[in-house]
N, C-alpha and C positions, 0 to 999 in steps of 0.2 A: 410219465409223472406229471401231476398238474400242480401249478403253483395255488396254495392256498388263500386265503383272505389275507391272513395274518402278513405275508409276505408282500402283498400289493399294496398296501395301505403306506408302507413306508416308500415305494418307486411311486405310487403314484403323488405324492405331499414332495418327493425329488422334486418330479416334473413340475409340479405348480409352484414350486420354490423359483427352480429355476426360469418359469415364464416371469414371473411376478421380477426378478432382476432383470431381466432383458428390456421386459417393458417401463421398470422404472431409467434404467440409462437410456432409452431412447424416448422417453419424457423428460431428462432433464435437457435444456437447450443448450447447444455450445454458446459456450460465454467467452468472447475476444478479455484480453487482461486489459483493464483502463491505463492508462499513458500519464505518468506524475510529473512534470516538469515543477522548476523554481522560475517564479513569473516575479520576483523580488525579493531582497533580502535587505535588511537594514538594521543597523545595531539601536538600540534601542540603551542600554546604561554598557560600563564597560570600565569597571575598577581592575584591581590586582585578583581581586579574592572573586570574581565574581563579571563574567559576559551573560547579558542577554540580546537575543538576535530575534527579533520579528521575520518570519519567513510567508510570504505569500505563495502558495501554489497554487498548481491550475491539473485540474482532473479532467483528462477527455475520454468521452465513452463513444467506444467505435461500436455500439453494440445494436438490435433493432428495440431493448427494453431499456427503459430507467435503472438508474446503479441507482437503491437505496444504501449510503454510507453509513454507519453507524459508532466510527473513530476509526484511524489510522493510529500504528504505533513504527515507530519507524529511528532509526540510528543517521545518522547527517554526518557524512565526510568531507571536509574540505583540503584539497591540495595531498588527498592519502592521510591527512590527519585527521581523526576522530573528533568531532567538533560538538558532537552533544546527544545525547537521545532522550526520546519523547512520547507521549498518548495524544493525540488531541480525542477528546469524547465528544466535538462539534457534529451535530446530523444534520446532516442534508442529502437531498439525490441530483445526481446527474442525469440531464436526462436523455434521452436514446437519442444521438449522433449526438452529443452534443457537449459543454464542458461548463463546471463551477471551476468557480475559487476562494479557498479558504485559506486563513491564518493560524500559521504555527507559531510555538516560542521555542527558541532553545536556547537554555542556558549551560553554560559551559562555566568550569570554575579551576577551571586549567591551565595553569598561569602559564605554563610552556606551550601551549597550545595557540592562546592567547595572542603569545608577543610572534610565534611562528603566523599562524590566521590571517592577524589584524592588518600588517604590511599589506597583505596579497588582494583583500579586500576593497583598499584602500585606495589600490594601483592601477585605476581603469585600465590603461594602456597594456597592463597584463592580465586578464581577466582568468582568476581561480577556478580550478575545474573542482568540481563536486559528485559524492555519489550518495544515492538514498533507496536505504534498504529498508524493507520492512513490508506490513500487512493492511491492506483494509479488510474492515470488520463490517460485511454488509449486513442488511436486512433480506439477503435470497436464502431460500428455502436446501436448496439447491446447491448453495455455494457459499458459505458461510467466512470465508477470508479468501483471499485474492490476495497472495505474496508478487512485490514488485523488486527490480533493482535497475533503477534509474541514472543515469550519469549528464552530464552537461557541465554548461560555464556559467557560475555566479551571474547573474546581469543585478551588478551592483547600485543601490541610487545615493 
């Protein structure tokens, strides 16, 4: 029994499916995930109704290409309390081995949060520990967000 036309047409468009994924995953390059630390944080106004926090951070790319960034959205914990979340839509790139830094705001209007935070801040000699989750939003073709979940300790100024 011989296999007809009709029949090849659909194994052989398998096959060429199937190269065409192989060869696009071992075209795209392993991407290391860039490292978000808090390089400063400083209150900036701070009523009852209403905290804003100027956040510096600092992006290092362990990678051998440029990170073009295209905004970060990202939630900010301080001490296990929920302290604010955010977009920034600032672009820039990092570039290969190497690290920017950018400014966030977060505003918080959580007046329990607030009066819990603001002490711990405040308190060099006990430095508040922090976690920041969230996404950059690059310019790769290849890899279009990069989820991070960062921890450390506030270095307060």
């Amino acid at each position: 029994m011989s296999i007809g036309p009709v029949t090849r047409v659909p194994r052989a468009a398998s096959v060429v499916v199937a190269l065409l994924l192989a060869g696009c995953a071992t075209l795209a390059p392993h991407f290391e995930k860039p490292q978000l630390t808090v390089a400063s944080i400083e209150i900036k106004e701070a009523t009852l109704a209403e905290q804003r926090f100027s956040v510096r951070m600092r992006v290092q790319n362990p990678n051998s290409r440029a990170l073009p960034v295209e905004g970060i959205s990202y939630t900010i914990e301080l001490a296990g309390e929920e302290l604010g979340r955010g977009v920034t839509a600032d672009r820039f790139t990092v570039p290969a081995y190497g690290e920017a830094e950018f400014e966030m705001f977060v505003t918080t209007n959580l007046a329990s949060t607030f009066f819990k935070v603001l002490p711990r801040l405040k308190d060099s000699a006990h430095p508040a520990e922090y976690r920041l989750v969230g996404k950059v939003h690059t310019g790769l073709a290849f890899l279009r967000t990069i989820p991070f979940d960062e921890k450390g300790v506030f270095p307060v100024r």
